[in-house]
C-alpha positions as CSV (number, residue, x, y, z in Angstrom):
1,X,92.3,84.1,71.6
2,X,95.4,86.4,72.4
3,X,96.1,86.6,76.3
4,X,99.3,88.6,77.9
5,X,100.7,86.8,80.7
6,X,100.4,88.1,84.1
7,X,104.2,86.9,85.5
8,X,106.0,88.1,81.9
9,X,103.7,90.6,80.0
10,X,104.2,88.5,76.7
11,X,101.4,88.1,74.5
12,X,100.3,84.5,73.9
13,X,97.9,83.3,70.9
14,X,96.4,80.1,73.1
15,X,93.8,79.5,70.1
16,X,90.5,77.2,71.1
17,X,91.5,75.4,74.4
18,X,89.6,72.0,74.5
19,X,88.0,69.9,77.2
20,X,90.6,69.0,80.1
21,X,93.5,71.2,78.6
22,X,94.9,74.1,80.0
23,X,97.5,76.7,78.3
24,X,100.9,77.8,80.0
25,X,103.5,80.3,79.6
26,X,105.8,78.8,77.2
27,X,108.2,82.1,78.8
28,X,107.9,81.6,82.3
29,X,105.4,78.6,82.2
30,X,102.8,80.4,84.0
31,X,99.0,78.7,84.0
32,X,97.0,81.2,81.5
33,X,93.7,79.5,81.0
34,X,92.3,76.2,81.4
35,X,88.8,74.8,79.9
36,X,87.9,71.6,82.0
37,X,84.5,69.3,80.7
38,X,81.3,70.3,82.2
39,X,83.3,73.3,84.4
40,X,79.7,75.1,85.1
41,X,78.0,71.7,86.4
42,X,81.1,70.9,88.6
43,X,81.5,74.6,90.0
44,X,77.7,74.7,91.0
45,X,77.8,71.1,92.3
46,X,80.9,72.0,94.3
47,X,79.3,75.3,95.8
48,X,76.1,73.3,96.6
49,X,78.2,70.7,98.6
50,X,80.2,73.3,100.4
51,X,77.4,75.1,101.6
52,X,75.8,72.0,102.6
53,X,78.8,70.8,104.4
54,X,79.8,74.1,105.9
55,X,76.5,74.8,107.7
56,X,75.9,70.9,108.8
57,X,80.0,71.5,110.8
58,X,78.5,74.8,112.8
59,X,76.0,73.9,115.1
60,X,76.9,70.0,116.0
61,X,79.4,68.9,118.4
62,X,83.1,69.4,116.8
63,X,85.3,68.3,119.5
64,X,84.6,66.9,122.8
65,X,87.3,66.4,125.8
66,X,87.6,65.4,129.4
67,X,90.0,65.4,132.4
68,X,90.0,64.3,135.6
69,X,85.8,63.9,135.3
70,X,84.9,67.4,134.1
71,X,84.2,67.4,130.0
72,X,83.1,69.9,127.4
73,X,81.6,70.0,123.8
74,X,82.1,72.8,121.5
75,X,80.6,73.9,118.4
76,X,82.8,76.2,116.0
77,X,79.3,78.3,116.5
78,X,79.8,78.0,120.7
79,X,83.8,78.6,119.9
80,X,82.7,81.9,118.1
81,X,80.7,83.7,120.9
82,X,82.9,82.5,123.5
83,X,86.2,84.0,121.9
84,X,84.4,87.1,121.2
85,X,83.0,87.5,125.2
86,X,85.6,86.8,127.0
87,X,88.9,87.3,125.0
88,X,89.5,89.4,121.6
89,X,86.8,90.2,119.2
90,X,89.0,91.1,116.7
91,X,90.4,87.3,116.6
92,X,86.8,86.0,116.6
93,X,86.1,88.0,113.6
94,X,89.1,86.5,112.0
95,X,87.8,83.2,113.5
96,X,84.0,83.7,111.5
97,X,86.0,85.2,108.7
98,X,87.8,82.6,108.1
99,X,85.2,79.3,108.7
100,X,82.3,81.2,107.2
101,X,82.0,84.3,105.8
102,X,84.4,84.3,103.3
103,X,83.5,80.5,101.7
104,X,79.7,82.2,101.9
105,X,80.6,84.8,99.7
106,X,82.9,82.6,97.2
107,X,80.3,80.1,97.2
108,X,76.9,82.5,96.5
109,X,79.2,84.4,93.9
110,X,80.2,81.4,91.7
111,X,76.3,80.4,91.7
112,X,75.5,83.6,90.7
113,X,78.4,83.8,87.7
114,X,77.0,80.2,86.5
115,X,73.6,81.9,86.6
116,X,71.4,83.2,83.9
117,X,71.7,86.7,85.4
118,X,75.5,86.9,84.9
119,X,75.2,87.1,81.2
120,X,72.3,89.8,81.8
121,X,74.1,91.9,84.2
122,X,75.7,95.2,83.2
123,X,79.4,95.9,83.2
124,X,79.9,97.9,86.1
125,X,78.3,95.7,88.2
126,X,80.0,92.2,86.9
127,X,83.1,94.6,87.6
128,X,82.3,94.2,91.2
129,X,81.4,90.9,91.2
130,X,84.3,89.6,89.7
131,X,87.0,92.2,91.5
132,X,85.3,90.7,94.5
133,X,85.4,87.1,94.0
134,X,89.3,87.8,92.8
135,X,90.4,89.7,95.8
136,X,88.7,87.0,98.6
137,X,89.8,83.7,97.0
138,X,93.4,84.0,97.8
139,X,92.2,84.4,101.7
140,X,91.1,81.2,101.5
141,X,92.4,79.5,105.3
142,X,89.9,76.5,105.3
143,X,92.3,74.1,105.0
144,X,95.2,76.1,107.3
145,X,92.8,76.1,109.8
146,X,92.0,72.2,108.9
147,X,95.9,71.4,109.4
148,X,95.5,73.9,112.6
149,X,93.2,71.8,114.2
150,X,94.8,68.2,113.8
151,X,98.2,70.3,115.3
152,X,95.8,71.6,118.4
153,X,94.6,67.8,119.2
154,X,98.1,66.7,119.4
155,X,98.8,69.2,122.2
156,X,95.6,68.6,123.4
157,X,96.6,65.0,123.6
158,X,99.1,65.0,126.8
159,X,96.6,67.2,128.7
160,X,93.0,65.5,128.0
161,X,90.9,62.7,126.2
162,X,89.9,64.2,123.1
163,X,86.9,62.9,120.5
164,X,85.8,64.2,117.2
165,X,82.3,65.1,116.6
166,X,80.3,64.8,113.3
167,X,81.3,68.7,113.3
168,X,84.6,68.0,112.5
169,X,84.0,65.2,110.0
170,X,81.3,67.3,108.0
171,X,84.1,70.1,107.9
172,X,86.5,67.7,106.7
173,X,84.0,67.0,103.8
174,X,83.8,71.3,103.4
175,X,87.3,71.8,102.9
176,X,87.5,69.1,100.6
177,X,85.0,70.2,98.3
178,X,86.1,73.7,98.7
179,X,89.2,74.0,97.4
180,X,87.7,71.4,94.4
181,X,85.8,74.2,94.0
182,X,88.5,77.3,93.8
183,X,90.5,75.0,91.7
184,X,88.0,75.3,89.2
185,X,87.2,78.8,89.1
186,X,89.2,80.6,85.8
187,X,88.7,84.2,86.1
188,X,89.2,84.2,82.0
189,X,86.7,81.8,81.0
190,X,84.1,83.7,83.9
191,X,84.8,86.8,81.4
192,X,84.1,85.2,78.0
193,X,81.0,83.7,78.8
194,X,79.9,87.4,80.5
195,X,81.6,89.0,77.6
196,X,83.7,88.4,74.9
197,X,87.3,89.9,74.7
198,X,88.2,92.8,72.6
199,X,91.6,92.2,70.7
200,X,92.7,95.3,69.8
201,X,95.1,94.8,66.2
202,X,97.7,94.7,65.1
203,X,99.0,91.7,68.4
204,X,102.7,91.0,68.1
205,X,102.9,87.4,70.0
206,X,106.1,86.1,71.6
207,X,106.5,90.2,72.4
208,X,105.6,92.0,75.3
209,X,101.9,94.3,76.2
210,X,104.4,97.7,77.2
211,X,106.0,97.4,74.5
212,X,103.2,97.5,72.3
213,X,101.8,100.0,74.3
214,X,98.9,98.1,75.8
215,X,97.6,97.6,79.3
216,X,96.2,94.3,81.2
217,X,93.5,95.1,83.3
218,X,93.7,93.2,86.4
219,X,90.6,92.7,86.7
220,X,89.1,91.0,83.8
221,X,92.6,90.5,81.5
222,X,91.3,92.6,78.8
223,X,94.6,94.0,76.6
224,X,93.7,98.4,76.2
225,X,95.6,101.2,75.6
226,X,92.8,103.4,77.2
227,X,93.0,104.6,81.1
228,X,89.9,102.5,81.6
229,X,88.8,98.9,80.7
230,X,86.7,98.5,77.4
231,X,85.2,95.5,78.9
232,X,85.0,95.8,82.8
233,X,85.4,99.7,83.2
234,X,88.3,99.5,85.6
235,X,91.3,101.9,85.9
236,X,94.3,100.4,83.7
237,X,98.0,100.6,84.6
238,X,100.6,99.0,82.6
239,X,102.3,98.3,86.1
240,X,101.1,98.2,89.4
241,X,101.1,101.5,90.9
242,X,104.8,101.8,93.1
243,X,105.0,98.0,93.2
244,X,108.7,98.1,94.2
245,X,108.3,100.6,97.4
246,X,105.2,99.1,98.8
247,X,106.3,95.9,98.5
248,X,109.6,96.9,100.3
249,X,107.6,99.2,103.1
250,X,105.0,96.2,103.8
251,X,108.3,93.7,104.1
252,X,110.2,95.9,106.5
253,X,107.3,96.7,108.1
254,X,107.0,92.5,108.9
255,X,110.4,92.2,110.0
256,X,110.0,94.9,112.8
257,X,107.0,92.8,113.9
258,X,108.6,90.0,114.0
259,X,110.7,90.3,116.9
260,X,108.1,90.9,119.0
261,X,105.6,88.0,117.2
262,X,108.6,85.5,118.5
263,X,109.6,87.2,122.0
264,X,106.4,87.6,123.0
265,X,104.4,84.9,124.8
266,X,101.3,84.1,122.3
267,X,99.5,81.8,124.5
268,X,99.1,80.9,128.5
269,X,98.3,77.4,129.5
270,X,96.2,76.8,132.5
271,X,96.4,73.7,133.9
272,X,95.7,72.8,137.9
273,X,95.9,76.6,138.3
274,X,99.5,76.1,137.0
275,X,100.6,78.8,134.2
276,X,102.5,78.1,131.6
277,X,103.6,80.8,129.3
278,X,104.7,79.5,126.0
279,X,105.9,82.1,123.0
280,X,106.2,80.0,119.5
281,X,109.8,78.4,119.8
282,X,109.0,77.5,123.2
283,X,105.8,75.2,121.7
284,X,108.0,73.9,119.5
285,X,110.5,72.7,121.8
286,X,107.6,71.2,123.9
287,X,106.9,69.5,121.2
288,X,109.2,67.8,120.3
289,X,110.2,66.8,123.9
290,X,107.1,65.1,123.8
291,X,107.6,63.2,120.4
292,X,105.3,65.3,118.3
293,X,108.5,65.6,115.7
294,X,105.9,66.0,112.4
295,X,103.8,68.2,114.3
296,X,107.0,70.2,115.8
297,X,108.6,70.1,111.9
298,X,105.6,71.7,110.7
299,X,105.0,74.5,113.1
300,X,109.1,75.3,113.0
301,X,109.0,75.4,109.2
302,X,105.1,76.8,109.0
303,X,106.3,80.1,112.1
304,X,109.8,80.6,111.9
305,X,111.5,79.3,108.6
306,X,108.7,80.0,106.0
307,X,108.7,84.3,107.5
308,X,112.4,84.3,107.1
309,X,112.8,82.8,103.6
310,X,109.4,85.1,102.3
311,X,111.5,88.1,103.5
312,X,114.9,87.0,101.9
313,X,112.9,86.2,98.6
314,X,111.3,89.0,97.9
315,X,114.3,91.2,98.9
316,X,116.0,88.8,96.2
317,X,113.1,89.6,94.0
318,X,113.4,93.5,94.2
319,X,117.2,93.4,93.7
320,X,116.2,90.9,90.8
321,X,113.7,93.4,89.0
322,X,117.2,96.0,88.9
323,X,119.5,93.5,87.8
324,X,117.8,91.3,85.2
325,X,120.0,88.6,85.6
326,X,117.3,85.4,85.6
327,X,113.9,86.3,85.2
328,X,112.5,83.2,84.7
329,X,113.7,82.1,88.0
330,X,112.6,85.0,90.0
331,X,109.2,84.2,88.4
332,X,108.8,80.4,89.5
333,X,110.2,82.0,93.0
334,X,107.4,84.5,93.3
335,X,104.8,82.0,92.3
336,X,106.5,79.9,95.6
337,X,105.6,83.0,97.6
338,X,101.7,83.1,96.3
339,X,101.7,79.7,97.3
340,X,103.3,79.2,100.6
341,X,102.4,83.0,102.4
342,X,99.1,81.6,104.3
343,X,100.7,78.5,105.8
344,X,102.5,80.7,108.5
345,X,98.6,81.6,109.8
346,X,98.8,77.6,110.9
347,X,100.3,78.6,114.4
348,X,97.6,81.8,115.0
349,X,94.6,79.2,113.7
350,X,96.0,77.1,116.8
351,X,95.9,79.4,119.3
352,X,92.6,80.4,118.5
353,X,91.3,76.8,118.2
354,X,93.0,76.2,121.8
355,X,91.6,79.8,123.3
356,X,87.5,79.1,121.8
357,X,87.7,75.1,123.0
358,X,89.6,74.4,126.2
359,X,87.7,76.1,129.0
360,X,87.2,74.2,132.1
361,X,88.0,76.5,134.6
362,X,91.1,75.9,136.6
363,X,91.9,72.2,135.4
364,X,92.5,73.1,131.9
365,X,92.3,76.6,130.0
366,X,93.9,78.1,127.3
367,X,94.6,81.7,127.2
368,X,95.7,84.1,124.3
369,X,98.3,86.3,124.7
370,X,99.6,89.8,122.9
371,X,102.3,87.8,120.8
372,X,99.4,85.9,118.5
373,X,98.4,89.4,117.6
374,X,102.0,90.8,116.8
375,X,102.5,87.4,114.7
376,X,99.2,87.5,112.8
377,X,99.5,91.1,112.0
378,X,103.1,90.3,110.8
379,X,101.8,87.3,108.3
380,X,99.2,89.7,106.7
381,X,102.0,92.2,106.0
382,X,104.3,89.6,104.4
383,X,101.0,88.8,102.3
384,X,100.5,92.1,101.4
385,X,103.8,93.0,100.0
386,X,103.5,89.7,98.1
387,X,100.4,91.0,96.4
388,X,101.8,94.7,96.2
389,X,105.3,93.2,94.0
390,X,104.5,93.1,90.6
391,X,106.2,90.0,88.5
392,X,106.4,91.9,85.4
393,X,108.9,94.1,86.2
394,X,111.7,91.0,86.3
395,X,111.0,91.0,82.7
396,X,110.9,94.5,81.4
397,X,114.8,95.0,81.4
398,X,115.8,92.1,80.0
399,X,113.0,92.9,76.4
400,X,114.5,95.8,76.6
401,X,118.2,94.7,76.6
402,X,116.8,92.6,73.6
């Protein structure tokens, strides 16, 4: 089997990939494929479990806490319905989104792909399928918004007694077995057992898909040189469409919000009727005047440092894809940038974990404010320019230098 490499464009002959083995990029020692031992059983056991442990963490109590002899018990399901009635709607969407909706969908679509039907269904519509489940696993948050909730009980810590209900510990259990589970889903091997691949001939390995005048489709990985995918039917470009100026307009377009996302106050603290604005440096100082350091560290390096460096590297990455000087470097960077873009969601998760739990009136509430808006909508746009760069482009100068 002949794959082109979605960082480099080279073509790679991987042959028959065994049980437990995986191939990489002997160019820029990007994961290709992987072929793990009983990878349908697993993927289906793991769906079943998430589901399982997903719905058992809705309803029951997730977090209970008390001061000065009034005490409330949430559910995420309570948390939901009161974010959406008396605050924003649009962050209880991204609230539902984020706990639910999206592992519902990853979870019914790999059943469905390890079904009997898969194999039965028609192109066009496994086109959908599969476009779908690739598009929505990288807004996976669970385990952000896992990390965003241990951060919320240390702050909760100096202002109430706190207790974990079996809520949290089933959702513990989800996020665990769901990201088990996205680790195992390979987009190639999904393909082959739908349909095989077509290898168009003559393949010149070790060499480059553009320069043999073929396409990738990003959707199933099939090499064409024909507008549309053999396989899946999608639209085929040998480079994403204007990678370099979206990328750069999404970027810029993060920066100008970011001034605002860090000016602004993002939440209001309520306590004895006493207000305490705090914008995200602010928390962080709190912090670690109270001795939180890890939990300060995090947030400082999670809000503020990860934002900054995102923007310098993919600035780097642009002037790399002119200059050619070390592609292979600029690769393993971008694949630093996949990685690490959702972790600056960690402080809006907290906020919103703070706003849909601490409601007792005038003793203790926690109130959004416009900043968490500015600062989410500026971590979507740094994710979005990520998406919109294309890696291949680092290497196109430097075959054609060659």
């Amino acid at each position: 089997m002949i794959l082109a490499c979605k960082h480099c464009d080279k073509l790679i002959n991987v042959g028959q990939i065994g049980r437990q083995q995986r191939a990489i990029c002997p160019i820029c020692h990007t994961h290709l494929v992987s072929c793990k031992s009983e990878q349908q059983q697993w993927l289906n056991a793991f769906s079943f479990a998430s589901l399982l442990f997903l719905f058992s963490s809705l309803y029951p109590p997730f977090i209970s806490f008390s001061q000065r002899g009034l005490s409330q018990q949430m559910s995420l399901w309570d948390a939901v319905f009161l974010l959406s009635d008396k605050y924003s709607t649009a962050l209880a969407l991204m609230f539902i989104f984020t706990i639910l909706i999206m592992p519902l969908i990853v979870c019914f679509l790999v059943l469905l792909t390890n079904s009997r039907l898969w194999n039965r269904l028609n192109p066009h519509n496994a086109r959908w399928i599969a476009k779908t489940l690739s598009y929505i696993m990288p807004l996976n948050l669970a385990d952000i918004f896992l990390v965003a909730v241990l951060v919320s009980t240390f702050k909760l810590m100096s202002y109430a007694e706190l207790s974990m209900g079996y809520g949290f510990w089933a959702y513990v259990l989800f996020v665990f077995c769901f990201v088990e589970l996205l680790t195992l889903i390979d987009a190639n091997t999904l393909w082959q057992r739908q349909q095989k691949q077509f290898e168009p001939k003559p393949l010149l390995c070790g060499k480059s898909a553009l320069s043999q005048s073929l396409k990738q489709c990003s959707v199933c990985g099939q090499l064409t040189s024909q507008s549309h995918c053999p396989r899946c039917y999608a639209k085929t470009h040998f480079r994403k469409p204007y990678a370099t100026s979206r990328a750069f307009a999404w970027m810029l377009t993060s920066l100008v919000l970011m001034l605002p996302a860090n000016m602004l106050p993002i939440m209001n603290t309520i306590n004895l009727g006493q207000n305490t604005f705090a914008t995200i440096f602010s928390g962080i100082v709190i912090m670690w005047q109270d001795g939180s350091y890890p939990i300060a560290i995090i947030i400082f390096v999670a809000s503020i440092c990860i934002p900054l460096f995102k923007a310098g590297a993919l600035f780097y990455l642009l002037f790399e894809a002119k200059m050619c000087n070390n592609p292979k470097r600029a690769s393993q960077l971008y694949r630093w940038l996949e990685w690490m873009g959702k972790w600056s969601m960690i402080d809006v998760f907290v906020v919103i974990i703070l706003v849909s739990l601490v409601q007792l009136g005038t003793v203790l509430t926690v109130e959004p404010q416009i900043g968490i808006v500015f600062f989410a909508v500026m971590v979507l746009c740094q994710m979005m320019a990520v998406h919109s760069f294309d890696p291949r482009i680092l290497w196109d100068k430097l075959e054609t230098n060659e």
